[in-house]
N, C-alpha and C positions, 0 to 999 in steps of 0.2 A: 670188567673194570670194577674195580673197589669203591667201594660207595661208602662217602663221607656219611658222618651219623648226622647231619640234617638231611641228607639226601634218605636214610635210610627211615627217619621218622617221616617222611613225606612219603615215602612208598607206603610205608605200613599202614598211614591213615587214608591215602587217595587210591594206591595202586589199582583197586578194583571199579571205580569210578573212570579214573584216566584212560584203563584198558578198555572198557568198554564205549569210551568216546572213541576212542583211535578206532577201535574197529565198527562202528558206527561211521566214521569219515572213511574206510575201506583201507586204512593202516593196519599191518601187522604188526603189532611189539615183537623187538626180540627177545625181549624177556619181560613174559606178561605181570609175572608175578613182580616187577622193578621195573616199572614201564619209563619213570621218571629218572634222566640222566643226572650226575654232578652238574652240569653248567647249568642246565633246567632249573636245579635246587637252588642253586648259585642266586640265579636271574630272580627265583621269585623268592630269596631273602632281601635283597636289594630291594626289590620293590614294597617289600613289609617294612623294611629298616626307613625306606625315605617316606610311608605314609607316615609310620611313626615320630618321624620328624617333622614331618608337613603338622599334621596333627598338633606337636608339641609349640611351635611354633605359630600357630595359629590359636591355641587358646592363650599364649601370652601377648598376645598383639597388644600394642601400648603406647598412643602416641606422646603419653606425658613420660614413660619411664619406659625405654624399651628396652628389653635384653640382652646379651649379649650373643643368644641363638637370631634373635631379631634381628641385629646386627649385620652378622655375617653374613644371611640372608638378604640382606638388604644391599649391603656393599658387593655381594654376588650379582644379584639380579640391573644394578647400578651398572655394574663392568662390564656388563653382558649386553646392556639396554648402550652405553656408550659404544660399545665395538658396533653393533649393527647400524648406528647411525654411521658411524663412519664408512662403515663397506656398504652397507644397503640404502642410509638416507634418511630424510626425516622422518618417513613412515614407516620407521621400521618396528613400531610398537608393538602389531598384532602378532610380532613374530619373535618377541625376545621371550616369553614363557615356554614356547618349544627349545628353541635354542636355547635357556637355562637347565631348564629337564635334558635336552641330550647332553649337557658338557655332563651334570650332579650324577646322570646314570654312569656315564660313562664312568667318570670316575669315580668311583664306589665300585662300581664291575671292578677296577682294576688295583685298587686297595683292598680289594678283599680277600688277596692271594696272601696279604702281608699277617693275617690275621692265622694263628694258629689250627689247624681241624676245616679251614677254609680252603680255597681256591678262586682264582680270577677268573671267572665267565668267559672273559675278554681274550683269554689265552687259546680260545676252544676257534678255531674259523668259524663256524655257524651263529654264534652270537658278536664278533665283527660284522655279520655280514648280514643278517637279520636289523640290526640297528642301520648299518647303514641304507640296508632297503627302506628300512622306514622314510630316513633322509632324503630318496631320491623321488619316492612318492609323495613326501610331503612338498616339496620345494617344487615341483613338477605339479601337483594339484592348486599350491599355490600362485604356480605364475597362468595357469587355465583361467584361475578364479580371477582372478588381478587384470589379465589381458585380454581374456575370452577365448573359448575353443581356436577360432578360423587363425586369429592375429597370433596366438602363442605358436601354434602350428607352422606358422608362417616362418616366423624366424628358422627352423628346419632347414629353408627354403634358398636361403643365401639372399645377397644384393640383389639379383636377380633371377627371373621365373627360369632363363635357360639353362642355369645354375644349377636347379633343384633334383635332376636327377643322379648330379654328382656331390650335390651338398648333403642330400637326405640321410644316405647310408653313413656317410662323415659324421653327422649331428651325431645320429642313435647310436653309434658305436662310438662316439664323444662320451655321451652320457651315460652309457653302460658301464664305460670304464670308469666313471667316476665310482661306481658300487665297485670296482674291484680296486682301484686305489686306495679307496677309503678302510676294505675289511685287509686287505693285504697289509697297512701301514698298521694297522691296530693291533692285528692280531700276531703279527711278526716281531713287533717291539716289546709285548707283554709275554709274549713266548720265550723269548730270548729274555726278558728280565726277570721272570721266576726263575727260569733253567740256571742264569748267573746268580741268582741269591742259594735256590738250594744247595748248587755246587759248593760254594763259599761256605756255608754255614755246616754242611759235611766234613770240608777238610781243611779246616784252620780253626784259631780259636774263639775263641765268643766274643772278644770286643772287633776284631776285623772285621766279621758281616754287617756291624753296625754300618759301619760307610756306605756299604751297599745300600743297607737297606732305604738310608738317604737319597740314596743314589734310586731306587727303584720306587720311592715315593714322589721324586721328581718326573721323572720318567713318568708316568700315571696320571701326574697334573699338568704335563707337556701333553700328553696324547692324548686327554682330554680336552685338554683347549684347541690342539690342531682340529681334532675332529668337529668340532662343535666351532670353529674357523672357517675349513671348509665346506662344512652345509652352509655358513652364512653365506660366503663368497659364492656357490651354487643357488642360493635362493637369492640374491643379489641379481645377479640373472635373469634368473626366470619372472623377476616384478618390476625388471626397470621398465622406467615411463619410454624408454628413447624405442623401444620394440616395435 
């Protein structure tokens, strides 16, 4: 595969560090010399782009004059802390800085196909579905911490104990599929929205891809909100009192 030139400055400086973690963990590269994938590169510019944001907006913090990076952030974090009251409740505070970091990564994964020399992470399955792993272990460690080991387990279990050996295998394979709904809707909608922008911007002329590209910036902040939607609705779940 053709390696974008951040992906290629990341090999050049890590390759030989990277390589000998992976084979340290009993991984083979398959190419030692480039051990570092495009989505790889992808995932940890994103995560340099929103320190650097996190960062900038943290040293202009300002209660008497705030800015207009402040802002954003604040009427983000405000949308984000609203929707969970309403799906989760009034306790839903300790849980709105995860759910604002999944929607911001997600999207930025998926804007960053629009960006020239770039590509969207999110187009790859492995980083749909990585994220969404995160999601099900988060929300799932959350309703343990919230409910306790025996009582979270329980629900597994159905209305009733005679239930349980027909409810248990229903539960887990409930919530397994929730990881495959989650990276199948992700990575299907941003697969199919880069393949419809590149198409378009190949063979017509320059003002028509604009629409698209409208059009694949919405898409991007749709599938970042469902996503970052349905871990709420799943973590909703796993911490209601009624368990």
């Amino acid at each position: 595969m053709e390696q974008l030139w951040f992906t290629a400055k990341l090999n050049h400086l890590l390759a030989g560090p990277v390589t000998a973690l992976l084979r340290a963990l009993h991984f083979k590269p398959a190419h030692p010399e480039a051990p570092i994938s495009n989505p790889v590169a992808m995932e940890v510019l994103v995560v340099l782009i929103l320190f650097a944001f996190f960062l900038l907006v943290r040293s202009r913090l300002s209660v008497e004059n705030p800015g207009s990076l402040q802002h954003i952030f604040e009427g983000l974090h405000g949308f984000i802390d609203n929707q969970g009251k309403e799906i989760i409740g009034h306790h839903n505070e300790p849980y709105t800085a995860f759910l604002a970091t999944i929607f911001i990564y997600v999207l930025l994964c998926n804007l960053l196909g629009l960006v020239p020399g770039f590509e969207s992470p999110t187009a790859t399955p492995a980083v749909p579905l990585g994220i969404a792993i995160c999601a099900f272990l988060y929300y799932n460690f959350q309703g343990i911490k919230k409910q306790g080991p025996v009582h979270y387990a329980a629900h597994f279990m159905g209305p009733f104990w005679w239930l349980a050996p027909l409810m248990i295998p229903i539960e887990i394979v409930s919530h397994l599929a929730r990881v495959m709904s989650l990276t199948i809707r992700l990575y299907a909608n941003m697969f199919a929205g880069d393949m419809v922008t590149l198409v378009f911007f190949s063979l017509v002329p320059a003002l028509v891809p604009v629409m698209f590209l409208g059009l694949h910036i919405f898409v991007s902040a749709l599938q970042a909100y469902i996503f970052a939607l349905l871990t709420m609705v799943y973590l909703s779940g796993a911490v209601a009192e009624e368990h």
